[in-house]
N, C-alpha and C positions, 0 to 999 in steps of 0.2 A: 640023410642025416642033417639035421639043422642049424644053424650056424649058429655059434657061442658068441652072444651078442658081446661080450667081450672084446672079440677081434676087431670089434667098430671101433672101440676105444683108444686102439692102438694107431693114433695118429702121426703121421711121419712132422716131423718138426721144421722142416719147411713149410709145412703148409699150413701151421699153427704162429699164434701170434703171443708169447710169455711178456707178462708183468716183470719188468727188471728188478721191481722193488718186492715183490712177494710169490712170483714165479706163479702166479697165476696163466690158465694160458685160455686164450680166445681164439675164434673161428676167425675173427676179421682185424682191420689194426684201425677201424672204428672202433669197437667193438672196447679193444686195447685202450685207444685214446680216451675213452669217456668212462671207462673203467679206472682210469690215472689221474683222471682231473676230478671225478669224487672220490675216489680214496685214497689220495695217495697227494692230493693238491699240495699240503708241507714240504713233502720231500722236493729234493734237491739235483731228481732227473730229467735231462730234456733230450732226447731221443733225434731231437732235429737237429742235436749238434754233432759235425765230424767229430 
């Protein structure tokens, strides 16, 4: 029986990387960061602060 490609989709959220500001979510927290500084440059989030 062949795997419902679907089930790939189903990523555990540790091991994904979400957009704070649009819940976007990426493989890597590059990925994240260069996704945050073109779209999202206005906003008012820095992730590097406690």
């Amino acid at each position: 029986m062949p795997m419902d490609p679907r089930d790939e989709e189903n990523v555990d959220e540790s091991d994904s990387f979400v957009c704070p500001v649009c819940n976007a979510t990426f493989e890597s927290q590059q990925a994240l960061e260069d996704h945050g500084e073109s779209e999202h440059e206005d906003a008012e989030i820095d992730t590097q602060r406690p």
